[in-house]
N, CA, C and O atoms as a CHARMM CRD file, in Angstrom:
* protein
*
  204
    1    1 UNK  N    -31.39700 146.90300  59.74200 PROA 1      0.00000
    2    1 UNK  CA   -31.18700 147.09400  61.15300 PROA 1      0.00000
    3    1 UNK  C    -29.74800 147.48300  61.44200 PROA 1      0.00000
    4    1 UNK  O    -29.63100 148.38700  62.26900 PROA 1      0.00000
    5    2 UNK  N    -28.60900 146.97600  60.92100 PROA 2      0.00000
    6    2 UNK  CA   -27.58300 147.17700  61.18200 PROA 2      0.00000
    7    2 UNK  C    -26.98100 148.44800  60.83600 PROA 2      0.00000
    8    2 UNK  O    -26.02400 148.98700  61.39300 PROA 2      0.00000
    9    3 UNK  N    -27.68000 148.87200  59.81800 PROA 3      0.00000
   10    3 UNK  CA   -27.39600 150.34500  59.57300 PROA 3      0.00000
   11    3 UNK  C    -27.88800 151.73400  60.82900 PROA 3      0.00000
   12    3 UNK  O    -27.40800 152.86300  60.94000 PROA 3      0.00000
   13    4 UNK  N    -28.53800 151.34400  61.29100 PROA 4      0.00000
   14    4 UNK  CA   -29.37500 151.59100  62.66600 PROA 4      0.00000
   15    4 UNK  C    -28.74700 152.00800  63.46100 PROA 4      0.00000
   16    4 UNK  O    -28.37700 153.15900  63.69000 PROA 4      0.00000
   17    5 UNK  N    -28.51100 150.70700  64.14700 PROA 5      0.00000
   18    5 UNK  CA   -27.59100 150.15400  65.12500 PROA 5      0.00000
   19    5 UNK  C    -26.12200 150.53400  65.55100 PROA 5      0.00000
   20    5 UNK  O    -25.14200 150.08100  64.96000 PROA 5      0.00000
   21    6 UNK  N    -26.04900 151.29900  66.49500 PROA 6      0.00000
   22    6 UNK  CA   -24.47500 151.57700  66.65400 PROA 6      0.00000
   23    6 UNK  C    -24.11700 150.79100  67.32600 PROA 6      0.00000
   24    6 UNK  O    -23.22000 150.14700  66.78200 PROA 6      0.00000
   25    7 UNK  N    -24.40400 150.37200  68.55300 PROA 7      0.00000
   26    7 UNK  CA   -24.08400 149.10600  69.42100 PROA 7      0.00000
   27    7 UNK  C    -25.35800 148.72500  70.43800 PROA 7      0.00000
   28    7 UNK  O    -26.41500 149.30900  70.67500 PROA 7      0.00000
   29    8 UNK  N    -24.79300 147.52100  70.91500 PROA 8      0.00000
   30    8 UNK  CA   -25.78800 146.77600  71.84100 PROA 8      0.00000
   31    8 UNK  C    -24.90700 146.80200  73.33600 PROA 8      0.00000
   32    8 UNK  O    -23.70300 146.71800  73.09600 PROA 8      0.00000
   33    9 UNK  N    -25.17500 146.88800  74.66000 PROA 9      0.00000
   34    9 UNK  CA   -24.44400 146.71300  75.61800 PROA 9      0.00000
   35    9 UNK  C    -25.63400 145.62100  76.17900 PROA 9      0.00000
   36    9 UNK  O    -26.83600 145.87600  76.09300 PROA 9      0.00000
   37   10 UNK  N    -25.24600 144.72000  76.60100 PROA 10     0.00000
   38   10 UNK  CA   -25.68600 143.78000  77.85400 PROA 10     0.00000
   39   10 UNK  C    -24.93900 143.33300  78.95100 PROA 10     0.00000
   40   10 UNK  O    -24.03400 142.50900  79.08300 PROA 10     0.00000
   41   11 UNK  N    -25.57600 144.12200  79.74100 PROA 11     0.00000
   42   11 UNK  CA   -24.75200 143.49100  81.54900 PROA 11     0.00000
   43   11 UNK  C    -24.76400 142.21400  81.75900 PROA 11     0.00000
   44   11 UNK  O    -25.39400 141.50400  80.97500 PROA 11     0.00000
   45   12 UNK  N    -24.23000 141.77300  82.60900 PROA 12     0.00000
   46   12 UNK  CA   -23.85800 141.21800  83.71000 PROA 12     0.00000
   47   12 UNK  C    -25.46900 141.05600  84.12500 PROA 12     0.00000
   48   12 UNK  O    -26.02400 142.12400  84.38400 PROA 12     0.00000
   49   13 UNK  N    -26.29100 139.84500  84.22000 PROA 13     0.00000
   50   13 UNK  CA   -26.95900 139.42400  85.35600 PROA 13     0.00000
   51   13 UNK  C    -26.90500 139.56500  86.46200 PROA 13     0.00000
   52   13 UNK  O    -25.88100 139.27300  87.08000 PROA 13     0.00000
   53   14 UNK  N    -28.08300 140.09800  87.10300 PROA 14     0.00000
   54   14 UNK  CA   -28.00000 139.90800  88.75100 PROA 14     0.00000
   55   14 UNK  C    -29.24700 139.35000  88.97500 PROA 14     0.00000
   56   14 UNK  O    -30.25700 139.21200  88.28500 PROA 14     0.00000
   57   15 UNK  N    -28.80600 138.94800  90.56000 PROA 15     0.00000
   58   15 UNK  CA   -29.65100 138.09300  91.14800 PROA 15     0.00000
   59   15 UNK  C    -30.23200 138.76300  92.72400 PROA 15     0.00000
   60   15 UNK  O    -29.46600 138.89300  93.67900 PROA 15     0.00000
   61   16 UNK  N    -31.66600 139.13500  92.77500 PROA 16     0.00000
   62   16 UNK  CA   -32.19500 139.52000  93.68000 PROA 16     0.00000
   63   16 UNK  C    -33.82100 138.80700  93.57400 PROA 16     0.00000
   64   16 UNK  O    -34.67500 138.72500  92.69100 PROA 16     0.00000
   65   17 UNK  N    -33.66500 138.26700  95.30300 PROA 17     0.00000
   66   17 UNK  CA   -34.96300 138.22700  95.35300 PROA 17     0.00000
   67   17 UNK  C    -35.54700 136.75200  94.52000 PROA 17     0.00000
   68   17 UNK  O    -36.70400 136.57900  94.13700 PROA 17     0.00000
   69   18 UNK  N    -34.31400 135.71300  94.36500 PROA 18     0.00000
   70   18 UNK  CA   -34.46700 134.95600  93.84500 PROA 18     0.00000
   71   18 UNK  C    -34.77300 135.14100  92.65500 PROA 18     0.00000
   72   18 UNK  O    -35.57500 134.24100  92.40400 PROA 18     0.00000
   73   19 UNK  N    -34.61800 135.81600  91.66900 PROA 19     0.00000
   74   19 UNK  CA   -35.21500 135.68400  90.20600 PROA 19     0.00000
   75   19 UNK  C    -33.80900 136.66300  89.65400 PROA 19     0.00000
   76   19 UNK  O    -33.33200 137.43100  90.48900 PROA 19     0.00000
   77   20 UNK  N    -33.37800 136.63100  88.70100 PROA 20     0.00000
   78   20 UNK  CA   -32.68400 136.79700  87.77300 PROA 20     0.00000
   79   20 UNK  C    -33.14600 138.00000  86.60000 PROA 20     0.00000
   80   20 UNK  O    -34.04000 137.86700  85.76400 PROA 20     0.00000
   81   21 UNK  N    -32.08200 139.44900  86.84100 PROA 21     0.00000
   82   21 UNK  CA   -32.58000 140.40200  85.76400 PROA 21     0.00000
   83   21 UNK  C    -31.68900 140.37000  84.95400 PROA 21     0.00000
   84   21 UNK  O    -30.78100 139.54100  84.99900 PROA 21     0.00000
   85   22 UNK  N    -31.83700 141.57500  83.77900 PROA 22     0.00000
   86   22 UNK  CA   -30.35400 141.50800  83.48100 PROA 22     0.00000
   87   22 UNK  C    -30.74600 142.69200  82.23500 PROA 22     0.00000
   88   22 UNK  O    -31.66400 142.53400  81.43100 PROA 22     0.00000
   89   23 UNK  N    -29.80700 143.92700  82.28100 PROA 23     0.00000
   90   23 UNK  CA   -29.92700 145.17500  81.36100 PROA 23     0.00000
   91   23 UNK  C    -29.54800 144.84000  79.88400 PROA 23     0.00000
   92   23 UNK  O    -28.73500 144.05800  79.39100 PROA 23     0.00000
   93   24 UNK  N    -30.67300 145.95300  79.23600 PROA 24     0.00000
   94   24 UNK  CA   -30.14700 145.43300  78.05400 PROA 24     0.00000
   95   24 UNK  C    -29.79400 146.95300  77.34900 PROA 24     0.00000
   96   24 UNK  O    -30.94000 147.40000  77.38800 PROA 24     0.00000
   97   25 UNK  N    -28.92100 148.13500  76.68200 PROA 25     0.00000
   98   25 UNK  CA   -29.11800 149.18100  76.38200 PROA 25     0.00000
   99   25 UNK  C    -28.47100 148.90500  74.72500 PROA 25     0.00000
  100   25 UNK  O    -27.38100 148.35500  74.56300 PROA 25     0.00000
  101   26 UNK  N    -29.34500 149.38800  73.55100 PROA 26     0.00000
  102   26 UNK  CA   -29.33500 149.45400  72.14000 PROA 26     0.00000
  103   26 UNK  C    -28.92800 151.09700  72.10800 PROA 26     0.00000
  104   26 UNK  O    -29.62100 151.96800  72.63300 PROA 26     0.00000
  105   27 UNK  N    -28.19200 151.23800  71.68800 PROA 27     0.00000
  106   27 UNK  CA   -27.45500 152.78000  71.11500 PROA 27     0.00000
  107   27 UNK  C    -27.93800 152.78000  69.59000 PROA 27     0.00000
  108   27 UNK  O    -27.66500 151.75700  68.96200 PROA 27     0.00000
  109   28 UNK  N    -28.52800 153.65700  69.00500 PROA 28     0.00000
  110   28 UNK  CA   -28.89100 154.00400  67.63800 PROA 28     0.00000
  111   28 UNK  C    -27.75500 154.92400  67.06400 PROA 28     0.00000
  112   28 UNK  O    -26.95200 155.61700  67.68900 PROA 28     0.00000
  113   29 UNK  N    -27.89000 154.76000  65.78300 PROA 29     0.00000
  114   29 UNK  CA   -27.01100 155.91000  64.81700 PROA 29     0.00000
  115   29 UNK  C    -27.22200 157.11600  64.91200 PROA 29     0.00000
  116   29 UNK  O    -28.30500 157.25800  65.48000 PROA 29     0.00000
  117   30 UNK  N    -26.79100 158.03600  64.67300 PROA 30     0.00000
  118   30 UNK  CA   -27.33800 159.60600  64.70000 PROA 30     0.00000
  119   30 UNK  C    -28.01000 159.88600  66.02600 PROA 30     0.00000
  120   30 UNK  O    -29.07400 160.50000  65.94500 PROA 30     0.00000
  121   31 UNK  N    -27.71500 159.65300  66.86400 PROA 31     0.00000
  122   31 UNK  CA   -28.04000 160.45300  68.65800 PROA 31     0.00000
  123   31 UNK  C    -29.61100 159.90900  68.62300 PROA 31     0.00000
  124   31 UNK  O    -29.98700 159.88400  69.79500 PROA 31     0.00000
  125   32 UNK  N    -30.79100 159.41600  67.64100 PROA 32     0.00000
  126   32 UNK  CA   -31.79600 159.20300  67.82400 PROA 32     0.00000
  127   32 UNK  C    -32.13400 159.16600  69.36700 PROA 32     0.00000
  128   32 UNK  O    -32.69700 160.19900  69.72900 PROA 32     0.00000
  129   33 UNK  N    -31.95000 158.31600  70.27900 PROA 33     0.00000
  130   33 UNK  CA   -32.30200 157.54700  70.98500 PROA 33     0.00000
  131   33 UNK  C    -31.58000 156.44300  71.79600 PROA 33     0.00000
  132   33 UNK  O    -30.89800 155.68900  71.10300 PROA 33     0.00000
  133   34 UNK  N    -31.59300 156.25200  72.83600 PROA 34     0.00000
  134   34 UNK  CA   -31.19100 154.80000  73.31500 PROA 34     0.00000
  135   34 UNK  C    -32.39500 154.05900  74.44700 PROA 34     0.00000
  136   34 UNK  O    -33.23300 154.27500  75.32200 PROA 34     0.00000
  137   35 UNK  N    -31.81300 153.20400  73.75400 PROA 35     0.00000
  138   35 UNK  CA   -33.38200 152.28800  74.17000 PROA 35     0.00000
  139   35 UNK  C    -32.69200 151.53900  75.29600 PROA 35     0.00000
  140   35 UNK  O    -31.58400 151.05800  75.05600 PROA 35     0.00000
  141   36 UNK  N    -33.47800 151.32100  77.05600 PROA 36     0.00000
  142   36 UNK  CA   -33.24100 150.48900  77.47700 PROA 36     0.00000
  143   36 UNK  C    -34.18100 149.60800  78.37400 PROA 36     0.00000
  144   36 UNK  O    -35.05100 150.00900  79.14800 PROA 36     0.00000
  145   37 UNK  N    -33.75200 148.12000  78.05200 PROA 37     0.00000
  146   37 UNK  CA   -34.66300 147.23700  78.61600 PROA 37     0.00000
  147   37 UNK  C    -34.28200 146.19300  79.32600 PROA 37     0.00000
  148   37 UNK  O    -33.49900 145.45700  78.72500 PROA 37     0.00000
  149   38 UNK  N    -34.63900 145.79100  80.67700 PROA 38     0.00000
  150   38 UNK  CA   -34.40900 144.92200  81.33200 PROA 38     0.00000
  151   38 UNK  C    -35.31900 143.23400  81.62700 PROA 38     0.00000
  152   38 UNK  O    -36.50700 143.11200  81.92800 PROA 38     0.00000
  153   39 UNK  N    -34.36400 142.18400  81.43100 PROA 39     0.00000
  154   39 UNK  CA   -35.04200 141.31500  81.22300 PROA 39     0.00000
  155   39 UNK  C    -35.14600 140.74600  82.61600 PROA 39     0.00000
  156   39 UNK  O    -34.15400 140.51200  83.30600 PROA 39     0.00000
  157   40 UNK  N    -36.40700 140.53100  83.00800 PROA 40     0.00000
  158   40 UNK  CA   -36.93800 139.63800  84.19700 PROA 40     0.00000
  159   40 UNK  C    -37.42600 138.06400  83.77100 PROA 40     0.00000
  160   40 UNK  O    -38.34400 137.75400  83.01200 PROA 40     0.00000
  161   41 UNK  N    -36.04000 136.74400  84.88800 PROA 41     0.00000
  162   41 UNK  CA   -36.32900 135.84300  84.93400 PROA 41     0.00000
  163   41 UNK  C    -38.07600 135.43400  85.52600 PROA 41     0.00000
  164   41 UNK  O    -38.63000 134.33600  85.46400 PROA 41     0.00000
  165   42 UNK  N    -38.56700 136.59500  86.02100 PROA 42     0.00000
  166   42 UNK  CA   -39.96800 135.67100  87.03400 PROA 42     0.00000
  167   42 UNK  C    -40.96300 136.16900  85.78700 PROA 42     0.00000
  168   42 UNK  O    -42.01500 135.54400  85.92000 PROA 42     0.00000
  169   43 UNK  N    -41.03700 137.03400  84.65400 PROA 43     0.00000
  170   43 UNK  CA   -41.45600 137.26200  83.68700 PROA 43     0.00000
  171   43 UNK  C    -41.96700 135.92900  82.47100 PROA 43     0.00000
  172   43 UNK  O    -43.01200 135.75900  81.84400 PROA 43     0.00000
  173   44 UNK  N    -40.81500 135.24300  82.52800 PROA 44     0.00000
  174   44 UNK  CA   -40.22300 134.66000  81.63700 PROA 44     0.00000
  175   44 UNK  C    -39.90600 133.06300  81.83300 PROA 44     0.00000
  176   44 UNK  O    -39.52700 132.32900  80.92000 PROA 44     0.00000
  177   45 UNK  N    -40.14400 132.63500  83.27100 PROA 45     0.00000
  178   45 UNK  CA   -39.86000 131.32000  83.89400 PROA 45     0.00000
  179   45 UNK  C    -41.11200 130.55500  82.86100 PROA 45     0.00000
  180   45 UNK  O    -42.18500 131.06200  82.53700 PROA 45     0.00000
  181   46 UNK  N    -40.66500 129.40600  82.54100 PROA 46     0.00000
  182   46 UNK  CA   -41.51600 128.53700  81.97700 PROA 46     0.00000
  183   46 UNK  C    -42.35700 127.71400  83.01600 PROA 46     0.00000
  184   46 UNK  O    -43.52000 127.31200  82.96800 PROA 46     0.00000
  185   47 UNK  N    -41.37300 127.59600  83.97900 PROA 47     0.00000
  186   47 UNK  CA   -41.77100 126.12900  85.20500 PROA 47     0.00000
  187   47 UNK  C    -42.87800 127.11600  85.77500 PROA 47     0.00000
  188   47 UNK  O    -43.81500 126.37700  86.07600 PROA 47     0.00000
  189   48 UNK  N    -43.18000 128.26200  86.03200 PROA 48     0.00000
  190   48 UNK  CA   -43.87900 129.11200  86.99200 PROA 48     0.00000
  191   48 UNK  C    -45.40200 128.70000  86.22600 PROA 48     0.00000
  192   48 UNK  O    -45.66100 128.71800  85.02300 PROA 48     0.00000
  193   49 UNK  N    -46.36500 128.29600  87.47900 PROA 49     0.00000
  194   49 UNK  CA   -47.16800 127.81200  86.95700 PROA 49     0.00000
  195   49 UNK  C    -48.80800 129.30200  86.86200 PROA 49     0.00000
  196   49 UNK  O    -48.75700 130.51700  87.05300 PROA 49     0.00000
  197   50 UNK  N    -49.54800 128.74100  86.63500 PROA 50     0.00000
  198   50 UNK  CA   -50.02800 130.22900  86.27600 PROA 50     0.00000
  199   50 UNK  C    -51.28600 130.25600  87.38500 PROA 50     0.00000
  200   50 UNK  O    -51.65200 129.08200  87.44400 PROA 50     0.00000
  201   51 UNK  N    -51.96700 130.91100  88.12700 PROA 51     0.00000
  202   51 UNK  CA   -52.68100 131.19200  88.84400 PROA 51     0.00000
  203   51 UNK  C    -53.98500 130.70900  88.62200 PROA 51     0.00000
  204   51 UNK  O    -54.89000 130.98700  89.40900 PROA 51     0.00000
C-alpha cells in the first residue's frame, strides 16, 4: 500500500444539521486517481437506534 500511496489529506470536521462529516482525499502514485470520501457521523452513530 505504501508504495501506492502518495498522501492522505483529512479535513477538519464540520458540523451541520447536528451530525458530524468530515473529508477524506487519498492521492495515488503516478496521477492514477484520487479518491475522495466523506465520513458521515448519522451513518455511523452507534446510539442511533434502528427503525
Amino acid at each position: 500500500m505504501h508504495e501506492l500511496i502518495e498522501k492522505i489529506v483529512v479535513y477538519a470536521p464540520e458540523k451541520s444539521s447536528g451530525h458530524r462529516t468530515q473529508q477524506i482525499d487519498i492521492y495515488y502514485r503516478f496521477d492514477v486517481a484520487v479518491s475522495t470520501a466523506v465520513a458521515d457521523s448519522m451513518k455511523y452513530d452507534k446510539k442511533r437506534k434502528a427503525a
